[in-house]
C-alpha positions in Angstrom: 206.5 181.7 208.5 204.7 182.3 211.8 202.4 185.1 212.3 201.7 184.1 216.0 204.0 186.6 217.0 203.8 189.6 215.4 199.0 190.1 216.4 200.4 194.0 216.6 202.1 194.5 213.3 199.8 195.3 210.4 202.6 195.8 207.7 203.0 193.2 205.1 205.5 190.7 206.0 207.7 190.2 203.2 209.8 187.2 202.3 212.8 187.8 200.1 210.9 190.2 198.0 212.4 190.9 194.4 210.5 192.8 191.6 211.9 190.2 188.7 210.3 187.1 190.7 207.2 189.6 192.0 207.3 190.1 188.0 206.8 186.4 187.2 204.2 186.0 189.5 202.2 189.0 188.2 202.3 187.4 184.6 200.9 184.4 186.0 197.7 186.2 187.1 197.3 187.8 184.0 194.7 190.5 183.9 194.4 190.2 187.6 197.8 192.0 188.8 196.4 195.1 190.4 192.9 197.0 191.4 193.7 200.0 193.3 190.8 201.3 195.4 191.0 205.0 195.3 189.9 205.1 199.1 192.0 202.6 200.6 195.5 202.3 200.9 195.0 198.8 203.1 196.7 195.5 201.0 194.2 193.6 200.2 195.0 189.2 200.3 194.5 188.8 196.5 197.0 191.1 194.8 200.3 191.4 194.2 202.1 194.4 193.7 203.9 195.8 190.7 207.4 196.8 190.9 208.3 199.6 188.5 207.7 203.6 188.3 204.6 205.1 189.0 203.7 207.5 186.4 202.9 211.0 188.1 202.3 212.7 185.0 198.9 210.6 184.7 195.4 211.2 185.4 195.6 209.1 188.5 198.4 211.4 190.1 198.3 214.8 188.5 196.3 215.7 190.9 199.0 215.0 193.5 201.2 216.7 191.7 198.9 220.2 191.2 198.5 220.3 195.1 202.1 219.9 195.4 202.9 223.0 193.6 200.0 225.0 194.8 200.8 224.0 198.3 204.6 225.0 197.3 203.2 228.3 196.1 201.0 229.3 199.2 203.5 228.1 201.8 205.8 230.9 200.1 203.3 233.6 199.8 201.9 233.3 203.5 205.4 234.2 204.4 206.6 236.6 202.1 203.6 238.1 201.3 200.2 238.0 203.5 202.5 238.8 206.2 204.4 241.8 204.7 201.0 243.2 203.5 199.3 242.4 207.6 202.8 244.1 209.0 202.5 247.5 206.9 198.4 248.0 207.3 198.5 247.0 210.9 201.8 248.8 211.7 202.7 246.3 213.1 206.3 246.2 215.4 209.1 244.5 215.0 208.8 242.5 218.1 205.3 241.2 216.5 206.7 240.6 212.8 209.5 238.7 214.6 207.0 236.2 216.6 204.9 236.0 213.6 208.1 234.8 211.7 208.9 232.0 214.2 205.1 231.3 214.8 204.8 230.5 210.9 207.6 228.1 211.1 206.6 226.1 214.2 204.2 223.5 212.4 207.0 222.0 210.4 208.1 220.8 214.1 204.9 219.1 214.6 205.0 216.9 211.1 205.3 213.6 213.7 201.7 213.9 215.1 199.8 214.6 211.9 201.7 211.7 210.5 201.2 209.0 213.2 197.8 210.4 213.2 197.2 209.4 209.5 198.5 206.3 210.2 196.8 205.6 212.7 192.8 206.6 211.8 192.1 206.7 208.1 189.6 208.9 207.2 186.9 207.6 205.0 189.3 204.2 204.6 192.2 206.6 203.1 195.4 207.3 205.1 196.9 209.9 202.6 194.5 211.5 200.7 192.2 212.3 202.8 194.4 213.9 204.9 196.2 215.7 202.0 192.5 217.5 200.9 191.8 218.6 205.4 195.3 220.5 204.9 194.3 222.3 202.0 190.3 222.6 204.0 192.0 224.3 206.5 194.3 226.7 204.7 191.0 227.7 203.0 188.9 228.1 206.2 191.6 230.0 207.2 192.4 232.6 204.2 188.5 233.3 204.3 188.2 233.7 208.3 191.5 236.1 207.4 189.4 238.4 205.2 186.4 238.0 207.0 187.6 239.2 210.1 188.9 242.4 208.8 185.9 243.0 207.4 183.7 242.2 210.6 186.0 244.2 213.0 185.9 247.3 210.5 182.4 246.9 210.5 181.8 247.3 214.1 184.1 250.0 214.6 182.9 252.1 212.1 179.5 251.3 213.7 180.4 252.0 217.5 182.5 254.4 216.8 184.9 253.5 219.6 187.7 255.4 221.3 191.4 255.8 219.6 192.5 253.9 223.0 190.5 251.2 222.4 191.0 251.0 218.8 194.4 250.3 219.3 193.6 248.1 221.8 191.7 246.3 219.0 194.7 246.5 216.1 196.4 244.5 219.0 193.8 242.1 219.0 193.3 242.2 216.0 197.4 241.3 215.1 196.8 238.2 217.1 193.7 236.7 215.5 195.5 237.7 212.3 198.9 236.1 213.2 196.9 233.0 214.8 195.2 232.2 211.4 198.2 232.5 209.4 199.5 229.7 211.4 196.4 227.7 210.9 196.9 227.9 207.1 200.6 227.3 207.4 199.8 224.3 209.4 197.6 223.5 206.6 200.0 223.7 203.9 203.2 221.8 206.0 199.9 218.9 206.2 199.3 218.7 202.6 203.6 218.7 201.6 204.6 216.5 204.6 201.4 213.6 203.7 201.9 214.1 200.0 206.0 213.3 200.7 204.7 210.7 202.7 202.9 209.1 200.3 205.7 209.2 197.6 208.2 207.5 200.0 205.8 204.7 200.7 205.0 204.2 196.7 208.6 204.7 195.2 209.2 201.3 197.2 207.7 200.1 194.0 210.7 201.4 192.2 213.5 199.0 191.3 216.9 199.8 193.3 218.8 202.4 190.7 215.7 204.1 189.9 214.2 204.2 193.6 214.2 208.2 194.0 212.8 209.7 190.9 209.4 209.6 192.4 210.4 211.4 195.2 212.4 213.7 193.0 209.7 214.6 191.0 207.5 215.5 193.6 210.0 217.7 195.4 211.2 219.7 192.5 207.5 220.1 192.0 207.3 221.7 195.3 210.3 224.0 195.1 209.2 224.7 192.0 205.5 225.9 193.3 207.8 228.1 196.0 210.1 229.9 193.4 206.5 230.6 191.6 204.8 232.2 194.9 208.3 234.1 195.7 208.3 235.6 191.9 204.3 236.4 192.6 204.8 238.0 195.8 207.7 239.9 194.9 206.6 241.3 191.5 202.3 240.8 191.6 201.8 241.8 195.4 204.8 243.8 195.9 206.9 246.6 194.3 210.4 246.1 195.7 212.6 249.0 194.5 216.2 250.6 196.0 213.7 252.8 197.7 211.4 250.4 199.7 208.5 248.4 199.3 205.4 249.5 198.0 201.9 247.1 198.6 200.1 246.4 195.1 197.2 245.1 196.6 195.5 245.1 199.9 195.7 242.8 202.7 192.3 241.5 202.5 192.1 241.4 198.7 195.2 238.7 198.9 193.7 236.4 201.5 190.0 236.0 199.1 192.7 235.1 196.3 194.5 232.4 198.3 190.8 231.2 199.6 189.8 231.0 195.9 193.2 229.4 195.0 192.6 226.7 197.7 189.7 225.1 196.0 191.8 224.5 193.0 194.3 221.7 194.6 190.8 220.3 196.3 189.2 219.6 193.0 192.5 218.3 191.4 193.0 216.1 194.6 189.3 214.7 194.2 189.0 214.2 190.5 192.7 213.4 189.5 194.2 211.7 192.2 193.6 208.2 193.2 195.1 206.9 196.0 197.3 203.3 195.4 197.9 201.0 198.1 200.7 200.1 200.2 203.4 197.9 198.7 205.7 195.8 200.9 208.9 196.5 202.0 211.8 196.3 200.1 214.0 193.8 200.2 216.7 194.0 197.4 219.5 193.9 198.7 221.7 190.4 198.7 218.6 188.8 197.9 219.0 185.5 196.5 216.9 184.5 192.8 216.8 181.2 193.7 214.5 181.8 196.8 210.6 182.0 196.7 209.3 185.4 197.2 205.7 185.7 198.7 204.0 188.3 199.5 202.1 187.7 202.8 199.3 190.0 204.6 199.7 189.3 208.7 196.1 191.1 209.1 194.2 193.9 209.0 194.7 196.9 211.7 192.0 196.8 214.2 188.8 198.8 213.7 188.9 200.3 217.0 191.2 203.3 217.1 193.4 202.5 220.3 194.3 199.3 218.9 194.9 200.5 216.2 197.1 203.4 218.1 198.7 200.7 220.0 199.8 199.1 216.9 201.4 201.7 214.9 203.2 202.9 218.6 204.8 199.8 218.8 205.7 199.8 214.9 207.5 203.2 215.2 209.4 202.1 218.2 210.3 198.9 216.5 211.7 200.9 214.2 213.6 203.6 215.9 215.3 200.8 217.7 217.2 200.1 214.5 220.6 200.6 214.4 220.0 202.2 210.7 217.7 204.7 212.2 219.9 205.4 215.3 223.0 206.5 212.6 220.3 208.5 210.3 219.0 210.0 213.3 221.8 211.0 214.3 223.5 212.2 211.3 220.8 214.6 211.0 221.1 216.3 214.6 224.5 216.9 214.2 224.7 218.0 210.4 221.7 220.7 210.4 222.7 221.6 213.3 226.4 222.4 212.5 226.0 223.4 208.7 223.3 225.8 210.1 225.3 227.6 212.1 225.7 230.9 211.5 227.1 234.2 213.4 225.2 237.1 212.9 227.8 240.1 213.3 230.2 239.3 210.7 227.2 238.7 208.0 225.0 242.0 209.2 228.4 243.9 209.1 228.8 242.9 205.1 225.0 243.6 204.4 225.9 247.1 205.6 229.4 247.6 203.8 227.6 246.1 200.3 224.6 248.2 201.0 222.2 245.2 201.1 218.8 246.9 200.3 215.0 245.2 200.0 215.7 245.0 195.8 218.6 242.9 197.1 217.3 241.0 199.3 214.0 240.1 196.8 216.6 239.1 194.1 218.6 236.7 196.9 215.3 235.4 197.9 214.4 234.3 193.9 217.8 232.9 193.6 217.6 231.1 196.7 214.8 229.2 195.5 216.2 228.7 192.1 219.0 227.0 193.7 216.3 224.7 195.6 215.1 223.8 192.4 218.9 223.2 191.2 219.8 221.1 193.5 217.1 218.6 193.1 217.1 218.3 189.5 220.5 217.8 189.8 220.5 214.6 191.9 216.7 213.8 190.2 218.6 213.7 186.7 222.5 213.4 187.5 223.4 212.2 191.2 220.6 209.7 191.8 223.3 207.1 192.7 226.1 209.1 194.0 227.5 208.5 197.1 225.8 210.1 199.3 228.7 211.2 201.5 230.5 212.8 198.2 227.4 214.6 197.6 226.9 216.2 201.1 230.4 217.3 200.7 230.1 218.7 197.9 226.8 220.6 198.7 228.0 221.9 201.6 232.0 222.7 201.0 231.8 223.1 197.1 229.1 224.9 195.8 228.5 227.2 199.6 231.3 227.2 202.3 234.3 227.7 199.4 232.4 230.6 197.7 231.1 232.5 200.4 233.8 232.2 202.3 236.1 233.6 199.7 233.9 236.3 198.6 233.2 237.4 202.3 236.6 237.6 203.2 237.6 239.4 200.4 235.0 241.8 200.6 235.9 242.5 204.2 239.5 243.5 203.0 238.4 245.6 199.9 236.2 247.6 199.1 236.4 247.9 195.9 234.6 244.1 196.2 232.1 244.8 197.6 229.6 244.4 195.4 225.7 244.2 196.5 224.7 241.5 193.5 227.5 239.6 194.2 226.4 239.6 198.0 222.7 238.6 197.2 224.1 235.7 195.4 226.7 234.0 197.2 224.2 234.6 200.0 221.4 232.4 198.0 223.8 229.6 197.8 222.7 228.6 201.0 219.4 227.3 199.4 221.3 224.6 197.6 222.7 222.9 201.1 219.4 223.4 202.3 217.4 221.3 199.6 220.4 219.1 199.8 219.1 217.9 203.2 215.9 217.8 202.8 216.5 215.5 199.5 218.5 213.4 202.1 215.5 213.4 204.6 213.5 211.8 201.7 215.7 209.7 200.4 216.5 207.9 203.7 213.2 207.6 204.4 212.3 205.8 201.4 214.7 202.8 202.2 213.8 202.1 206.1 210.3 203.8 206.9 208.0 200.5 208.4 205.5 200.0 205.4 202.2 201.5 207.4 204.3 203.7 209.6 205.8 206.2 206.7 204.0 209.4 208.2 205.0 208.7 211.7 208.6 208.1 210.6 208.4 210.9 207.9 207.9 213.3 210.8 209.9 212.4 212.9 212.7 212.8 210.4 211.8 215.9 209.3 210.5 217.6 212.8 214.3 216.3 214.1 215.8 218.4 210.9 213.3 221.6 211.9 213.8 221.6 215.6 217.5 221.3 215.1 217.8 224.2 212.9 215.8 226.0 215.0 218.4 225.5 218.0 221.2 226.1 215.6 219.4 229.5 214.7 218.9 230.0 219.0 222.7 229.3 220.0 223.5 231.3 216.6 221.5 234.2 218.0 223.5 234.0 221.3 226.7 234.5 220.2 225.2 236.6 217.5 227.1 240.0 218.4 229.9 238.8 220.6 232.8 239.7 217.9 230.6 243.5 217.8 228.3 245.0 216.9 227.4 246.2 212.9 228.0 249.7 212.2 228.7 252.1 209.4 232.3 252.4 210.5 234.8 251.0 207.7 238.0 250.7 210.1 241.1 247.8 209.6 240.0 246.8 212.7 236.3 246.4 211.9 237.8 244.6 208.4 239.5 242.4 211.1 237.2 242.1 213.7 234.8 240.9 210.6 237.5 238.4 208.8 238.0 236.4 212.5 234.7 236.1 213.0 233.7 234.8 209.9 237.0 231.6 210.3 235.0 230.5 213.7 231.8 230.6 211.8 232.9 228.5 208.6 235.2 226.2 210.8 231.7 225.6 213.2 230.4 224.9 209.7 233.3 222.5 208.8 232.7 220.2 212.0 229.5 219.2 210.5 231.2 216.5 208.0 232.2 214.9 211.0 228.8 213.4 210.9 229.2 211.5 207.8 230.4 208.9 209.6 226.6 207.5 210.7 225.7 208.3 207.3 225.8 205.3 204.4 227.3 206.1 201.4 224.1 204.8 199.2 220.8 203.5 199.2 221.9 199.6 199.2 224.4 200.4 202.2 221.8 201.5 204.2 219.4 198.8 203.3 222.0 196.4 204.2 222.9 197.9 207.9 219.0 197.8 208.0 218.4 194.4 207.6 222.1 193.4 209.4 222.4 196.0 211.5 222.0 195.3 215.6 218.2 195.9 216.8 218.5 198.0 219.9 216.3 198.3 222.4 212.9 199.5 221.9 213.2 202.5 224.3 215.7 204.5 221.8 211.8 205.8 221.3 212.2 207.9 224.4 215.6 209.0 223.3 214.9 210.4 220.3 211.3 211.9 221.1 213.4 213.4 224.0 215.5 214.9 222.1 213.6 216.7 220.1 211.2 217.9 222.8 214.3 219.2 225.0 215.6 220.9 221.8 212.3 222.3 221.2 211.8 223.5 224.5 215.4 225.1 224.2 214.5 226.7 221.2 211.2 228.1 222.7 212.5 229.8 225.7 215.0 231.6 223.6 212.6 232.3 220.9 210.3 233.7 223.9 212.7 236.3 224.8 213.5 237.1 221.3 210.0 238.4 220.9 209.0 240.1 223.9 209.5 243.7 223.8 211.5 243.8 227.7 213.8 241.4 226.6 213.9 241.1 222.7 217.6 243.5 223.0 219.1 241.1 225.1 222.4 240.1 223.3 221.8 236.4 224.3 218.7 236.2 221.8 220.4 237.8 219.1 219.8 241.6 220.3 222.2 244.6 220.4 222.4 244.8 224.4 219.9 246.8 226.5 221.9 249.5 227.6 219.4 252.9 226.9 217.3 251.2 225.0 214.5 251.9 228.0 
């Protein structure tokens, strides 16, 4: 095989790799099958690797594992709880609470640059755990600058005694440095999940073909797991949610020096019990032929100067976006999330009102939303891990929520004797099991065609594709959010009707999205197949895709823009009631 050709590629080339043969070869060298340096992840020319499951319940990965669930846990609690606690000390308005909501979200569309930067410039020679510890570095830095700056602006007003004016011109500031570091550490934590993921999809390529997934399995239901934990904390420990309201159990600043404290947990976890394995080549188990030598071969070693090395992994990640595997995933994503995510909002904010949806309610759908997360994983972790992947989208999506909820809704619209507010919380939960759904499919797909040195790059992309496109699902939702009406007390046949019609063009919107199946394979060796048979296209399907996704983000933006500016936040096009009087 010649390497003349390939001086930008640093991946391992690999020639009709198979774990039996890979096997054979490792018993040949004896005691010398594999030294994993803790701070490299580079292959080096004298190994082979190991097919077979990594054991993430050992010393050498538990560590991955705690900062998995503690990052699961904070991500949670800076949304559902540091939040809640800065909106009712601040006083914050709705307008604020509302940016602060889509602010908090926005890293998860940004997963592509921290993971082409990690490919790209290891820090300390490690690509994944280093990065993994700076996430958690910065969520701390940023809990601590949290309570630190209410404490240093307190301080100075008390001192200077200032004007009520310019106090409140203060709490405004105030609200922004506030809202600006709870970004920070969410941007932290989406680092340490998405690099942690990233990692998992590189290693369970070690895994033989029926078993490839339980890695990644493990490591997400670790993570939902970690978020039904900070959702049961904030709700019961910070909060006390009653049919009357919500009452804060602890102050703002008293929360943020917990979360600092909790961030040097993970850290010393991720230092002491985590040790960082190395790449292992791509896989190539699918019609592969016994007979056939299998050789593991190293082209080279990336460049030490960082734009080589840049140049490199660019030209990886558009090799691989021009494959027709990764066109059909691509585009099974877009339109899926963006279809199953649809969602009108009159129909549903007229049923919250007529089954008398309270915050209780909304806490218990909120804990049984992420119980279904953790559902839904273990299920295909323990029962589904070789479905077809198309029966199990189906049944995610039509089965277990568009059946249920649309019964229940519609029957509930009719009745009233139906209406019942427990029912409502949970049918409304079952969303959370379409949603893990698709992100186990995210995973899962990129497990079987991310380039070997280009996982985070490709691991981002996937996932910022999935973010961005609910986020313009959510933005064209919030459009046509009240053209059926507007929610109201009022329990009229016509408001019954009104309600029911609504809710058919909703679940039918819903419906269309199985019409992306068809770019999606039904298992893991189809897709293999169509990525080692499938037509390569031409390299500038880069363009297309990272087009895409900045046109829907840009789309998404403007929207969300008007959604949070006081003048223009009641526009009916952003999800508002209309204007009229409301100056």
């Amino acid at each position: 095989m010649s390497c003349g050709s390939c001086e930008h590629d640093s991946v391992c080339a690999v020639i009709d790799y198979d774990g039996s043969l890979v096997s054979n070869k490792i018993n040949r060298y004896e005691n010398d099958s594999i030294s994993i340096s803790a701070k490299s992840s580079d292959p080096s020319y004298d190994r082979t690797f190991q097919r077979g499951t990594i054991n993430y319940m050992s010393w050498r990965h538990i560590g991955l594992l705690v900062s998995t669930l503690s990052a699961g846990g904070l991500n949670t609690c800076l949304k559902r709880a540091l939040l809640p606690l800065l909106e009712a000390e601040l006083k914050m308005e709705r307008y604020q609470v509302d940016a602060a909501n889509v602010l908090l979200l926005l890293p998860w569309s940004y997963t592509f640059v921290g993971g082409f930067i990690s490919d790209t410039l290891p820090i300390l020679g490690s690509r994944r755990k280093a990065y993994i510890v700076l996430g958690w570095i910065v969520s701390l830095i940023s809990c601590f600058a949290i309570a630190i700056l209410n404490y240093t602006l307190e301080f100075k007003a008390q001192s200077s005694h200032v004007a009520t004016e310019e106090a409140l011109r203060q709490r405004v500031a105030l609200i922004d440095w506030y809202v600006a570091l709870l970004v920070l550490a969410s941007f932290g934590c989406i680092l340490t999940l998405v690099i942690s993921e990233t990692y998992v999809v590189a290693q369970t390529r070690r895994e033989p073909l029926k078993m490839r997934g339980r890695a990644l399995g493990t490591l997400l239901l670790t993570q939902f797991t970690g978020e039904l934990v900070g959702q049961i904390v904030s709700d019961t420990a910070i909060f006390h949610i009653s049919e009357l309201g919500i009452i804060p159990l602890v102050s703002f600043r008293e929360t943020a020096m917990f979360f600092m404290f909790y961030s040097l947990l993970p850290i010393l976890a991720l230092l002491f019990l985590f040790h960082e394995e190395m790449n292992p080549p791509a896989i190539h188990d699918v019609d592969a032929d016994d007979t056939q030598s299998h050789i593991v071969e190293q082209i080279g070693n990336l460049p030490v100067d960082w734009l080589p090395r840049l140049r490199a992994n660019w030209l990886r990640l558009r090799k691989a976006l021009a494959r027709k595997s990764t066109v059909y995933v691509i585009r099974f994503f877009m339109i899926y999330v963006f279809l199953s995510e649809f969602t009108l909002t009159y129909p549903h904010a007229q049923l919250a009102i007529w089954c008398n949806f309270t915050d209780k309610a909304q806490s218990s759908s909120n804990i049984s939303s992420e119980v279904f997360y953790v559902l839904s994983v273990a299920t295909w972790k323990y029962g589904a891990l070789n479905w077809n992947w198309r029966y199990c989208v189906i049944i995610s999506l039509i089965v277990m929520m568009m059946v249920p909820q649309l019964i229940f809704y519609i029957m509930a619209s009719i009745s009233i004797n139906l209406r019942s507010q427990e029912t409502y919380s949970f049918i409304t939960a079952l969303r959370g099991f379409v949603r893990a759904s698709i992100i186990i499919l995210e995973a899962a797909v990129c497990a079987e065609i991310a380039p070997v040195d280009g996982e985070g790059a490709f691991v981002g992309i996937i996932v910022s594709m999935s973010t961005i496109m609910r986020l313009l699902s959510t933005t064209f939702s919030n459009c046509l959010g009240y053209a059926f009406g507007k929610p109201s007390s009022q329990d009229t046949e016509e408001d019954a009707d009104e309600v029911t019609f609504s809710l058919g063009i909703c679940y039918m919107i819903k419906l269309l999205s199985v019409l992306a199946l068809y770019f999606l394979p039904k298992q893991k060796r189809d897709l293999q197949r169509l990525h080692r048979y499938g037509a390569q296209g031409d390299t500038n399907t880069t363009w297309w895709v990272l087009g895409s996704l900045g046109c829907a983000f840009m789309i998404s933006a403007a929207f969300n823009v008007l959604a949070v500016v006081p003048s223009t936040s009641c526009l009916q096009i952003v999800g508002g009631a209309g204007c009229n009087g409301s100056r």
